[in-house]
C-alpha positions as CSV (number, residue, x, y, z in Angstrom):
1,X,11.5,-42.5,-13.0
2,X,14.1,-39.9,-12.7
3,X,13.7,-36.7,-10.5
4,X,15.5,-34.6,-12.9
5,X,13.6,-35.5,-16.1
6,X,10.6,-35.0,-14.3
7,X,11.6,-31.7,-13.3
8,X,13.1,-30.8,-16.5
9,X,10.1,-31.4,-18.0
10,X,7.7,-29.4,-16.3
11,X,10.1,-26.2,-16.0
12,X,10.2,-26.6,-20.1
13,X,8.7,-23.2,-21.7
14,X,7.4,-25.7,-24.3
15,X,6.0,-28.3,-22.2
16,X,2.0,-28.2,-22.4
17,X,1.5,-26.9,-18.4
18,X,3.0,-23.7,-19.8
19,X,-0.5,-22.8,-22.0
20,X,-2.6,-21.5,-19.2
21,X,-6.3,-20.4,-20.3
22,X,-7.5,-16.6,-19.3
23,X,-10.7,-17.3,-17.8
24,X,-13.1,-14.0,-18.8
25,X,-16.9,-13.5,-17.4
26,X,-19.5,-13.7,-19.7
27,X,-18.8,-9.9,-20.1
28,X,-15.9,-10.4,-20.9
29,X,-13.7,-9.0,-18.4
30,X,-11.3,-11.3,-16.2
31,X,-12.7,-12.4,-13.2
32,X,-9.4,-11.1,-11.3
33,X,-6.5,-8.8,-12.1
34,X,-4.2,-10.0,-9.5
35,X,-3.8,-13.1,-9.5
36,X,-5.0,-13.1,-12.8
37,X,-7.8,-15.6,-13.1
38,X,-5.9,-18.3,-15.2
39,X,-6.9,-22.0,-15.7
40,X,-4.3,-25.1,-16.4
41,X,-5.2,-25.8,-20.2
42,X,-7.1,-29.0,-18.8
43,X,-9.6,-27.4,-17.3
44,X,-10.1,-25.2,-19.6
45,X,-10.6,-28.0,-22.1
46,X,-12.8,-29.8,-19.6
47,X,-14.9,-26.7,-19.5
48,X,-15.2,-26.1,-22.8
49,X,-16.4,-30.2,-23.7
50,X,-18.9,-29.3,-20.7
51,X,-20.2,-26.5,-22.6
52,X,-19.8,-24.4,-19.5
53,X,-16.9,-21.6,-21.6
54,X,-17.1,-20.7,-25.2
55,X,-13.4,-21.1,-26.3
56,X,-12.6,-17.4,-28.1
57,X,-8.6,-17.6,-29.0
58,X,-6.5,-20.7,-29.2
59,X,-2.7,-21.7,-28.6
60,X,-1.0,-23.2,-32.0
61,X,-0.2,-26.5,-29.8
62,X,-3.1,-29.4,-29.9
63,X,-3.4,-32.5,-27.7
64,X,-4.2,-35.4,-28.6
65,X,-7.4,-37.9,-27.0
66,X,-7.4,-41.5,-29.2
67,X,-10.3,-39.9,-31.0
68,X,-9.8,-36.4,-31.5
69,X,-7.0,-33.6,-32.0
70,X,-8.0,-30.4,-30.4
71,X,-6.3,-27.0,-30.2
72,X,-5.2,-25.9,-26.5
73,X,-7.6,-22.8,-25.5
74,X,-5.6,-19.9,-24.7
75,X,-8.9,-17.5,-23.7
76,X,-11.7,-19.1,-22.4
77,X,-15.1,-17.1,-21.5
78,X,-17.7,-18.4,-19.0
79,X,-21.3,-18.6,-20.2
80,X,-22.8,-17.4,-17.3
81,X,-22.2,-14.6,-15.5
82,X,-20.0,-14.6,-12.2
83,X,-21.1,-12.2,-9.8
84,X,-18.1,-10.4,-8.3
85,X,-18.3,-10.6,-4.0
86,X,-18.7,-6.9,-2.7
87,X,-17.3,-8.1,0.6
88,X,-13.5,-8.4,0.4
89,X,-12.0,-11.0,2.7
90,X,-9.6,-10.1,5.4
91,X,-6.4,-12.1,4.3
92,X,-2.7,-11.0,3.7
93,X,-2.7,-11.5,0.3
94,X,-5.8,-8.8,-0.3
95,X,-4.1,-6.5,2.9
96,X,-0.7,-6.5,1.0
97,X,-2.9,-5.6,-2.4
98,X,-4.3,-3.1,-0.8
99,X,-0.8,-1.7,0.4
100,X,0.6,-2.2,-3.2
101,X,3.0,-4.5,-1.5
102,X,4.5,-1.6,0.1
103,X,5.4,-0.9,3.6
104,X,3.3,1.6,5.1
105,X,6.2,3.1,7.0
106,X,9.1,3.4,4.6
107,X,7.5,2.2,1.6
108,X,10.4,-0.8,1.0
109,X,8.9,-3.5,-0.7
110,X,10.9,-6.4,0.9
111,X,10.8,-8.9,3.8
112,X,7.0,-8.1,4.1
113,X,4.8,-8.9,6.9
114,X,1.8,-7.1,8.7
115,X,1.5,-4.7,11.7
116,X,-0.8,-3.2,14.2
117,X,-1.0,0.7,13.9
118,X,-2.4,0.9,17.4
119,X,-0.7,-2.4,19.5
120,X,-2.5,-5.2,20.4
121,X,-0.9,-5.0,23.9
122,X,-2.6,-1.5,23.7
123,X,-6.2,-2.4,22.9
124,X,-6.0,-2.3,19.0
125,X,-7.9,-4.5,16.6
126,X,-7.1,-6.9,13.9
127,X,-9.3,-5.0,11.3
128,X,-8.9,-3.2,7.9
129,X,-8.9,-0.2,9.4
130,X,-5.4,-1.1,12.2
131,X,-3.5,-3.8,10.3
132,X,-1.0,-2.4,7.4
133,X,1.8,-3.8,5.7
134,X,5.0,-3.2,6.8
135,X,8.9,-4.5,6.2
136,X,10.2,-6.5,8.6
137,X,12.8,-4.0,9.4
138,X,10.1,-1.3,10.5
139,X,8.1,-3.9,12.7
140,X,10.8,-4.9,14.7
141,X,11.4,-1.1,15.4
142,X,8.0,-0.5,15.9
143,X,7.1,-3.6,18.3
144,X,4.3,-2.6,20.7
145,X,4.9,1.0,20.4
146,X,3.0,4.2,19.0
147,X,3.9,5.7,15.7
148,X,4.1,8.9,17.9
149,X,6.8,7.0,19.9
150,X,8.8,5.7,16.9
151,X,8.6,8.6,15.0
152,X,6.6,6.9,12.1
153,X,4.0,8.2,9.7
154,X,1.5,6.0,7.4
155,X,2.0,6.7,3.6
156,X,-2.1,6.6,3.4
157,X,-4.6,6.0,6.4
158,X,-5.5,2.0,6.8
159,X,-9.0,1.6,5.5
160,X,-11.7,-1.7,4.4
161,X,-11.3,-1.6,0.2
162,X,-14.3,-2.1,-1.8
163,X,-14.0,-5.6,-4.2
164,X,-13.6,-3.1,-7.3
165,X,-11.2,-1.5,-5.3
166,X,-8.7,-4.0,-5.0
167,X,-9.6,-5.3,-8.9
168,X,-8.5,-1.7,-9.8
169,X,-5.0,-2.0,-7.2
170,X,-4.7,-5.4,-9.4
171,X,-4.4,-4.0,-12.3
172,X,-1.2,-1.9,-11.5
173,X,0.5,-5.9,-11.0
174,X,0.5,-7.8,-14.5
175,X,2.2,-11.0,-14.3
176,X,5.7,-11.8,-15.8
177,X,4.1,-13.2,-18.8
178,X,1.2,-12.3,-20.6
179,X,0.4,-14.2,-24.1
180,X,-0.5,-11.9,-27.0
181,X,-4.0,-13.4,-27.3
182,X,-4.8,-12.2,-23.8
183,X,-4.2,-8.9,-24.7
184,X,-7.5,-7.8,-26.1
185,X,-8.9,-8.9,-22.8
186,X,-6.2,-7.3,-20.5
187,X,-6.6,-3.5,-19.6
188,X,-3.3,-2.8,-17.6
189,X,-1.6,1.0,-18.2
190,X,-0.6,0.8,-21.6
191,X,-0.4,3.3,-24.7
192,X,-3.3,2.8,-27.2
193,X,-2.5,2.5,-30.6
194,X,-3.8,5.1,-32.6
């Protein structure tokens, strides 16, 4: 077959991998901001024949099985209830989250990596409360040195976030495109109609 169909095909905004499914909790609130708990319509299909989601919007696009036509779910909610994890995980992803994908020392949000606010070569930690986001730029300068030495300052002191914590962060990050039956469901910064 050829490679550029193919690819044609799936970068296509009407092409049926574009109808992603919000996934909500059985309250009814996303199970993540950022990334913002989406499923490929499949699954959400699969779910939903399982009886495992209750479909509450739908896209105007169907599939098609030999049997059935069915409209593509575009908001999906779980029948039972997902516990959120209190303990956040230790990754880059959540450290940058916490850091609003910011450097800590300038505040430049490109060429982003990590860094140790007290060395390793001097006795610091990997931890929450020693590892920030910085730009590439600033880490170089920085290298094994203090901040005292470079002359740096932290925009806020590093610190372990709370699960809710980071939700709340996630919330400032919605993705490029949001489809108008997610909005009900979405609570970003936006200006209520009165």
């Amino acid at each position: 077959m050829d490679g550029d169909f193919r690819t044609s095909f799936v970068r296509e905004p009407g092409a049926l991998k574009q109808h992603p499914a919000l996934v909500l909790n059985a309250d009814y609130r996303p199970l993540s901001y950022y990334p913002l708990s989406l499923w490929p319509w499949q699954e959400a299909i699969k779910a939903a024949y399982l009886d495992r989601v209750d479909i509450v919007a739908e896209y105007d696009e169907v599939v098609h099985s030999p049997t059935m036509t069915l409209r593509i779910p575009s908001v999906v909610v779980l029948k039972d209830y997902v516990k959120p994890r209190k303990r956040v995980a230790f990754t880059r992803f959540n450290l940058f989250l916490r850091d609003e994908f910011l450097c800590q020392y300038c505040g430049s949000r490109t060429e982003l990596t990590f860094d140790h606010v007290i060395p390793r070569a001097a006795g610091g930690i990997t931890s929450w409360e020693n590892v920030v986001a910085a730009c590439s730029p600033c880490n170089l300068k920085k290298g094994s040195k203090s901040l005292r030495q470079v002359g740096f300052s932290l925009r806020k002191p590093p610190r372990q976030p709370g699960a809710q914590d980071l939700l709340n962060l996630g919330r400032k990050f919605p993705p490029n495109h949001l489809h108008d039956s997610w909005m009900d469901f979405l609570y970003w910064d936006a200006e209520l109609e009165a």
